[in-house]
C-alpha positions as CSV (number, residue, x, y, z in Angstrom):
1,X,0.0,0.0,0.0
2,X,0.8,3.3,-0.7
3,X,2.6,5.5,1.9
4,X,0.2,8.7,2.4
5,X,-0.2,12.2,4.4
6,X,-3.2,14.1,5.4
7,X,-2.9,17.6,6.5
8,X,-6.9,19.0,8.1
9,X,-7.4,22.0,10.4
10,X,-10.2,22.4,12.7
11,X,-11.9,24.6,15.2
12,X,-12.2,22.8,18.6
13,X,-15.8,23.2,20.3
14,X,-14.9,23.6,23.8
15,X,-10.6,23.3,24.7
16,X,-9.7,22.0,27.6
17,X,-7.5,19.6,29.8
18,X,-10.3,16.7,29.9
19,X,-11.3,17.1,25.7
20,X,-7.7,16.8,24.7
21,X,-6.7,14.1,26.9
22,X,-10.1,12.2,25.2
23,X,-9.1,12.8,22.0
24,X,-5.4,11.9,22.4
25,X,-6.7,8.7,24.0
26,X,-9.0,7.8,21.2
27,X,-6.8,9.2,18.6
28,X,-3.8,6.5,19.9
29,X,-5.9,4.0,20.0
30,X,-7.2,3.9,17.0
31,X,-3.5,5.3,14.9
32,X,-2.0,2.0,16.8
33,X,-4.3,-0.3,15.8
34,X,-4.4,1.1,12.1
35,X,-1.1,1.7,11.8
36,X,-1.3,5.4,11.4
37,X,1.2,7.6,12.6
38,X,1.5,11.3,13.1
39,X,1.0,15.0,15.0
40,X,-1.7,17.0,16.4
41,X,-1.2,20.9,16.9
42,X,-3.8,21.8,19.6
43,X,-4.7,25.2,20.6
44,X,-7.8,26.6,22.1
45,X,-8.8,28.4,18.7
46,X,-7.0,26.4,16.1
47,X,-6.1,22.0,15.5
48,X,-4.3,21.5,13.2
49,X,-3.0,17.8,12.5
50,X,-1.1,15.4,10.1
51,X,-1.8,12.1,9.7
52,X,0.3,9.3,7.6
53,X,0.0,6.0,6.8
54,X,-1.6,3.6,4.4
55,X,-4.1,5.7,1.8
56,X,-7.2,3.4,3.1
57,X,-6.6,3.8,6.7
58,X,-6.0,7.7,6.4
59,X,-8.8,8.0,4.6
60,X,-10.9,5.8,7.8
61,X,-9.4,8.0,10.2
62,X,-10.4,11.3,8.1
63,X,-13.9,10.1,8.0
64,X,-14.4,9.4,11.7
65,X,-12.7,13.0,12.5
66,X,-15.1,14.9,9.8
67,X,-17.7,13.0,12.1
68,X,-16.2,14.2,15.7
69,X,-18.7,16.5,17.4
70,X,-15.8,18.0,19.5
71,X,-14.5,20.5,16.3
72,X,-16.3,22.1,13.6
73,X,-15.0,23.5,10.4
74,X,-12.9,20.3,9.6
75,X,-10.9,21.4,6.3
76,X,-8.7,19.5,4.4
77,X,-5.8,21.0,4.0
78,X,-2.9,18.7,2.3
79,X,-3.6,14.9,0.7
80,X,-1.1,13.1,-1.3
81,X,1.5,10.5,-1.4
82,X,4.6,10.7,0.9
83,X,7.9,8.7,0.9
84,X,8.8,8.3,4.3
85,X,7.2,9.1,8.3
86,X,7.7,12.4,9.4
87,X,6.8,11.3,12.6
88,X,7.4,7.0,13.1
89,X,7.1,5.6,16.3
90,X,4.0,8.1,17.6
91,X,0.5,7.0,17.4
92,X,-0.1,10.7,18.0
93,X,2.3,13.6,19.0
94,X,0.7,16.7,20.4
95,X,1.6,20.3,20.4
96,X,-0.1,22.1,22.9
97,X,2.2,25.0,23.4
98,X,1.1,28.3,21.8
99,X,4.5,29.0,19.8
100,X,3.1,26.8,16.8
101,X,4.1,28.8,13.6
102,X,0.2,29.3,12.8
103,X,-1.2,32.9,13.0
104,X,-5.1,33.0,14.7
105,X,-7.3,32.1,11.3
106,X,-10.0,29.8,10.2
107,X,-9.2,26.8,8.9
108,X,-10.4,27.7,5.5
109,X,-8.1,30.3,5.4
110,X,-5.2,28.1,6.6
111,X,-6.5,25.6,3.6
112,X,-5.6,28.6,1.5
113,X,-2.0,28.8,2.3
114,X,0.5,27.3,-0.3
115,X,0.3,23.6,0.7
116,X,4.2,24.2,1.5
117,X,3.8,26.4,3.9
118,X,1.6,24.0,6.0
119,X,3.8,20.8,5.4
120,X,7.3,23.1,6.3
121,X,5.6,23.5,9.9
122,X,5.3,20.0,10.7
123,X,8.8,19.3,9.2
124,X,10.6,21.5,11.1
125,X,8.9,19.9,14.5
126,X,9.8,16.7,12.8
127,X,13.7,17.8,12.8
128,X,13.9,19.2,16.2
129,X,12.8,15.9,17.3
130,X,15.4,14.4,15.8
């Protein structure tokens, strides 16, 4: 199977301690068992995550979070083929600080931005993890 990467952006409903330890539990489950890896930037007006893996099972995942009542606005961002992980080994990395390179937008304007610009973010927190 092809190797492939998702990049959505949301607006979460309600942000707190409780919602984002739910959905990092869920979220881990579910990556594990699918074999989906990947990285969730969480703030309280903005998620924005990447998701890789096989193209059927990102394309699973992507359904059940379009269906997740705890974010609205759920905009696809970046889809395609990838060569390697960006992020192997995590089920589901989370960001919660505020220093994420993202301004305060919608994510239909974050959509809009040059598909680079989006993918460049989460490959620079790939390299400083290295």
């Amino acid at each position: 199977m092809a190797l492939t990467r998702l990049i959505y952006a949301s607006l979460p409903v309600r942000f707190d301690l409780m919602t984002l330890a739910s959905i990092l539990f869920e979220a881990r489950a579910a990556n594990k068992r699918d074999r989906i890896t990947g990285h969730l930037i969480c703030r309280s007006d903005l998620f924005v995550q990447y998701l890789e893996g096989e193209q059927d099972m990102v394309a699973t995942c992507y359904d059940r979070i379009c269906n997740d009542t705890r974010h609205v606005e759920v905009t696809e961002t970046l889809r395609g083929a990838c060569g390697a992980r960006l992020f192997p080994g995590w089920a589901m990395r989370h960001d919660p600080t505020q220093s994420v390179p993202f301004p305060r937008i919608s994510p239909a304007v974050l959509a809009q931005m040059p598909h680079g610009d989006v993918l460049d973010a989460f490959q620079r927190i790939s390299a400083e993890m290295a």
